[in-house]
N, C-alpha and C positions, 0 to 999 in steps of 0.2 A: 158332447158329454155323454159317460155311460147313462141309459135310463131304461132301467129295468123294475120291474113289481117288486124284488126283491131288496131294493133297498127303501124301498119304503114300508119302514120296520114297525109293525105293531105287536103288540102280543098274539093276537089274534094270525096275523100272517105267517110272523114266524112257525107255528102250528108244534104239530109233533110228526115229522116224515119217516122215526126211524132208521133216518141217516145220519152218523154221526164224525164229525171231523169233516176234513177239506174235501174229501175223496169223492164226494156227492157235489161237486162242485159245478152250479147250473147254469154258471154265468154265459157258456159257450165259447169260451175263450181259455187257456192254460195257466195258470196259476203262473204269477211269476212272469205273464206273459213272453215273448219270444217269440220260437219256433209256433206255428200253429196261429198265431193272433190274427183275425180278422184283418183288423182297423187297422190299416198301413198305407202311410201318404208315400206315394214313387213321384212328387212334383210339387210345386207350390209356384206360390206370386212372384216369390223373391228365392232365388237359388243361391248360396254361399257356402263360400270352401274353408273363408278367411275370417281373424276375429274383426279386420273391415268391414269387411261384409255383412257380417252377422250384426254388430254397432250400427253399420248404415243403415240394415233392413228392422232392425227394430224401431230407429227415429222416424222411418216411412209407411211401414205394416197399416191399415186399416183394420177395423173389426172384419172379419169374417177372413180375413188373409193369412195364407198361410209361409211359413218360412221354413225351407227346406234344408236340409241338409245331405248329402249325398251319401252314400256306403263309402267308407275308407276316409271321410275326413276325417282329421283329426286340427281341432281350434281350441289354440292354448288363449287362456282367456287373464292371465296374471299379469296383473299393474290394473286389471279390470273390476271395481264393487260398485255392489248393488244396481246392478243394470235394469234398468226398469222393460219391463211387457205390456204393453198399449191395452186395453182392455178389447176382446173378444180376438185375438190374436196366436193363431197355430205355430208355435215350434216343431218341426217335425225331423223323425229319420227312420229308417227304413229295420229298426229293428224286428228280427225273426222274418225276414223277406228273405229265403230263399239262403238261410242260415247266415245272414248278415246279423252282426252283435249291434248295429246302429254307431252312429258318427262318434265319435268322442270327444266331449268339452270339457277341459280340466284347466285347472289353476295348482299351481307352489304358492299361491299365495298366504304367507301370515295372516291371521284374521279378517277373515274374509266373509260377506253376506256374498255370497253371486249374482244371485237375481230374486226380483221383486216384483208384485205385480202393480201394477200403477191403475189398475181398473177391473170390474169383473168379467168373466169368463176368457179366464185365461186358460193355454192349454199347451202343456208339453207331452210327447207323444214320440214314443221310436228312437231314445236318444239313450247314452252315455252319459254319467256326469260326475266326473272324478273328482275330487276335494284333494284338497293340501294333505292329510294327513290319517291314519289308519287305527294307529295306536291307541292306548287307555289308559295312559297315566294321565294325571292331571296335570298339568301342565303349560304355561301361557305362552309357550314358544307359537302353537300353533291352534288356531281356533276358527271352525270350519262353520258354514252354512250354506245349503243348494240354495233355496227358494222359501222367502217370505212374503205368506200375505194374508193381505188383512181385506178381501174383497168376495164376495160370492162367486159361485159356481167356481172355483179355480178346480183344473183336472191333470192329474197327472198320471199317466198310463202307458204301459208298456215301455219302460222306462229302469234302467241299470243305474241305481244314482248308491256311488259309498265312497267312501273315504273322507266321510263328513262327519268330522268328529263330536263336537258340540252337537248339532243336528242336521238331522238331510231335510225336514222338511220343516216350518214352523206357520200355523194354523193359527191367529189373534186376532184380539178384539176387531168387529168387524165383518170378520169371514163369517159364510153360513154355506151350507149346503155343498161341499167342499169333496171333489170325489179324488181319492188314493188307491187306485185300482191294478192289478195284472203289474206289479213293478219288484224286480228285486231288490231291496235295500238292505245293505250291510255295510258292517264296518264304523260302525257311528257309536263308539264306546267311551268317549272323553272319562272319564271318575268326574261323579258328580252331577256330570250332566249324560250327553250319549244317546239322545233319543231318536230313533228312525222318523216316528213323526211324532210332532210336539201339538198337543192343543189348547189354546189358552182363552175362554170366555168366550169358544165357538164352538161350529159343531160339522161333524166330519164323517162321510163313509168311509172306510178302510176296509176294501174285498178285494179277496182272491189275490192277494201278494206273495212274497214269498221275503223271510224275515232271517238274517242271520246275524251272530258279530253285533250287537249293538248293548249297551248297558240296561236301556227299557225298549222295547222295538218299538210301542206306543205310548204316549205318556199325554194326560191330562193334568192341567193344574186345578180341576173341581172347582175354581169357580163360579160361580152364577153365570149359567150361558153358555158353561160349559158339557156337552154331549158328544159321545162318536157311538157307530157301529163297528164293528170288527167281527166281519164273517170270510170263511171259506179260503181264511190266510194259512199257511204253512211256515207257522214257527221253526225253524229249524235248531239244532241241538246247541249251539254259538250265547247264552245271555250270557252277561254279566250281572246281571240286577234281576229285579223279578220283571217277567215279559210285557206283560199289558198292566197301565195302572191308570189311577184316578187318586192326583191327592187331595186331603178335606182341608178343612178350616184348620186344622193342628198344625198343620204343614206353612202354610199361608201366614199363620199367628193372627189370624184376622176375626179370631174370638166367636167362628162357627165351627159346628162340625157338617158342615154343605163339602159332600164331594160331588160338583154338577150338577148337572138336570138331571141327567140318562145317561145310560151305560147299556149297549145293546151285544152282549159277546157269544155266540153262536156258531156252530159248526167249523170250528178251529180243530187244526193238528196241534199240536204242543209235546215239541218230541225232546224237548231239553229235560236237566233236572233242576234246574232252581224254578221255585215257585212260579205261577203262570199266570195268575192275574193278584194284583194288589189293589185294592178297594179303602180310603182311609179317611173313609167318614163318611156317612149318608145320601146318598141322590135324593135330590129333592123330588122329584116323580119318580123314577124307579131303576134299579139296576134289574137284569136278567141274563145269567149265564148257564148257559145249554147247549147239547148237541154235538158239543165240542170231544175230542178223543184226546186225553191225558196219556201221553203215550207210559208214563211213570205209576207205578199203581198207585200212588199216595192220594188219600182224599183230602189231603191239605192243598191242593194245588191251587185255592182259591183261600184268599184272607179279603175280610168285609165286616161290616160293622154294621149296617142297619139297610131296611130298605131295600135288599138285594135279596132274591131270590136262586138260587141253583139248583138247578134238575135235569135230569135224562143228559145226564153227561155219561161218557165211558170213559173207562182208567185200564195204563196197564195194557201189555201187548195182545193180550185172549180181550182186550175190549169187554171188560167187567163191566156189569150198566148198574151206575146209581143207585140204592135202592132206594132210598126217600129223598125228596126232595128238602135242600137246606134253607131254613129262611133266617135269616140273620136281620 
């Protein structure tokens, strides 16, 4: 699992570095990961080409084992749902190894969950992961999801996952401490739904990604329990909806205006023009968005309602900085 200073988020840690957007990005690894990533398994316990294989080696995997996948495979995984991940258990491939895009696992399948985690720390790492369908109408022909779970530590990194309509990732009741790091996700625009990562009465890092094609690229349901950070990602120009959000009690009809616990959103690029963060009703402890570069000059790019805090942002290609701080 990534474990860096920096995502353990205070107000205090986060500081003021006068660096602003992704560009400062400390993680030591490439946004987006790929080319350049560290952390790259070339072998594992279990080696599979086949969706045999990969089926067998998940009912056998132990905690700490890793399951590999070679450069150039490609495992079609349709008539395959909800495949369960043993808890403490490595999927792996060799993405950005020496300009390898990593193994490809994709499904045509109709409504489709693909996998699940069946216990905590789970970890997909180096791979491809194509979904049924691309589009953004709404529509029930085809209804996509990579990976649910409902369990601690799950990690998913360096990692090419779109074409998942509904959503590429869904974060529920259960999950805590949940890392979404160095991954490109696009393509997850469904109407109505669409969300790169979803988080639902849990709570989640989200660094150093890279974001495109999706209806919300982040989306929290603001229930109780519900928290993420989102730092050092590279939104790119592709929303349909507004990019990062948090919905409240209004949303829910559950007769609060509670959006979450926390809301941590910090030295983000944000090079689109529909609105960039949506905030729709109060954090129960505190929202804070800063540091971030608004590539659009508008200083609307944030809507919020209580509780949240906005400062030393920059807008705007000359990187205009903030002048007062917004407390809503």
């Amino acid at each position: 699992m990534l474990v860096v200073s920096l995502l353990a988020v205070s107000a205090a840690a986060q500081g003021s570095d006068g660096a602003y957007g992704c560009e400062a990005n400390p993680t030591g690894n490439p946004i987006g990961g790929g080319e350049g990533y560290s952390d790259i398994f070339t072998s594992g316990d279990f080696t599979v080409t086949t969706a045999e294989e990969l089926l067998d080696a998940l009912k056998q995997a132990e905690h700490g084992q890793v399951i590999f996948l070679p450069d150039g495979v490609e495992i079609d995984l349709t008539g395959h749902l909800s495949i369960g991940v043993p808890g403490g258990v490595i999927v792996a491939g060799t993405r950005g190894l020496h300009g390898s895009p990593g193994a490809r696992v994709f499904t045509t399948q109709e409504n489709v969950t693909q996998f699940i985690t069946s216990a905590d720390e789970v970890r997909f790492t180096g791979l491809r992961f194509e979904g049924p369908y691309s589009g953004s109408e709404r529509s029930g022909k085809f209804w996509g999801l990579f990976l649910s779970t409902r369990h601690y530590g799950t990690e998913v990194d360096n990692c090419e996952i779109y074409n998942w309509n509904y959503m590429a990732i869904s974060i529920s009741l259960g999950a805590s401490r949940v890392q979404v790091h160095h991954n490109y996700i696009h393509h997850s625009q469904r109407g109505g739904y669409g969300y790169g990562v979803c988080i639902a009465a849990a709570d989640a890092d989200i660094i150093a990604n890279k974001f495109d094609y999706c209806r919300h690229h982040v989306a929290g349901d603001g229930a109780p329990g519900c928290s993420y950070e989102a730092a050092w990602n590279l939104i790119m120009p592709n929303c349909t909806g507004y990019c990062l959000d948090m919905h409240g009690g209004g949303d829910r009809g559950d007769g609060t205006d509670i959006a979450g616990d926390w809301i941590y959103i910090h030295h983000n690029t944000f090079q689109g023009k529909q609105r960039a963060v949506g905030i729709y009703g109060v954090p129960s402890e505190e929202g804070q968005i800063h540091h971030n570069w608004f590539t659009e000059p508008s200083a609307e790019a944030v809507h919020a309602v209580g509780n949240t805090r906005v400062y030393d942002n920059v807008y705007g290609p000359d990187k205009t900085l903030q002048e007062e701080p917004i407390e809503f």
